[in-house]
N, C-alpha and C positions, 0 to 999 in steps of 0.2 A: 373514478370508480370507488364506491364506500367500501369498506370492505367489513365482513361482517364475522363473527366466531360462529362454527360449524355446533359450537356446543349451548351455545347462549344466545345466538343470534346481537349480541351488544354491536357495537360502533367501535365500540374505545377498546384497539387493536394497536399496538405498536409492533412494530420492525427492529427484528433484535441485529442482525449483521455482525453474527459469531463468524461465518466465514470471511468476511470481507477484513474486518479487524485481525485473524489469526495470519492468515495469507499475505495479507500488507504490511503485519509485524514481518513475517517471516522475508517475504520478497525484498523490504528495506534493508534488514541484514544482510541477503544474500548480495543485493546488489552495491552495498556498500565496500562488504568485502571483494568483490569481484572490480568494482572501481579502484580502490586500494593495490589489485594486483595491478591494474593498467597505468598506476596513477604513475608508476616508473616511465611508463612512455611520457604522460603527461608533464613529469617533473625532467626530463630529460630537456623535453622541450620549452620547457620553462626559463633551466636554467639556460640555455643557450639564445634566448630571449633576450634575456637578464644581462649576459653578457655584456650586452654595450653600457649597462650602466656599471659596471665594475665585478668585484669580487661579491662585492653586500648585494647586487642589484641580479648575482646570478644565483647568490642563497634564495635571494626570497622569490624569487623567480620558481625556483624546484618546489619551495615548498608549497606555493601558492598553486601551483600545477600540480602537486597530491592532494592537495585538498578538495581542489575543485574536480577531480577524479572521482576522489570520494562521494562528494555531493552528486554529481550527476547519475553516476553508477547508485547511489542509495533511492533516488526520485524516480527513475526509470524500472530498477526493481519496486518498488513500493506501489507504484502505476501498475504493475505484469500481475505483481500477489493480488489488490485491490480487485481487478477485475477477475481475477482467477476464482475468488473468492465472492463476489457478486455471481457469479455460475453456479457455486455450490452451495449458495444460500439461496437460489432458485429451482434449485433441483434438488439437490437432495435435505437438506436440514429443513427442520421443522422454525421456518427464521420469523412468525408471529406468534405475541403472546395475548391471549383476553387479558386485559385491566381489569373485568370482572369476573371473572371464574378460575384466572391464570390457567387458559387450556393454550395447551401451544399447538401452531398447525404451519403448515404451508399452505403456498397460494392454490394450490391445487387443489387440496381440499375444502375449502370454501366455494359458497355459493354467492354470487352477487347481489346485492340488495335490488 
């Protein structure tokens, strides 16, 4: 589908994805700090992991289980905000600008070529 500006009729339309970028900043934090709280369970289980390779092997054990807390819990929110924010750059934000005229619209307000 071309898509076309409701004030110029041009072609040359880009996708701005203000929502998708604020929401998937925001959800990567959120889910990083929430991985961060879990990551205790994670490093708990790490270090007892770890155990059989000694003292050193149950350090890096814990820490390598907060991290990887971390990572999972910030990718998982990142993924939640991304699509949350793909919703409301299709409904409500005006998420196309004309290259020529700079009129901004959403999809709904256009008409198809």
């Amino acid at each position: 589908m071309i898509v076309q500006c409701p004030s110029c009729r041009s072609a040359r339309v880009v996708v701005l994805h203000h929502g998708r970028k604020v929401c998937g900043s925001i959800g990567t934090v959120a889910g990083v700090a929430s991985g961060i709280a879990a990551a205790a369970g994670g490093a708990r289980i790490g270090m007892a992991v770890g155990v059989v390779a000694g003292p050193a092997g149950s350090v890096l054990g814990g820490v390598s289980g907060a991290i990887l807390g971390g990572l999972v819990g910030g990718v998982a929110g990142g993924q939640a905000g991304a699509a949350l924010g793909d919703r409301l750059d299709e409904s409500l934000l005006d998420n196309l600008r004309c290259l020529a005229c700079d009129h901004r619209f959403s999809l709904g307000d256009h008409t198809p070529a």
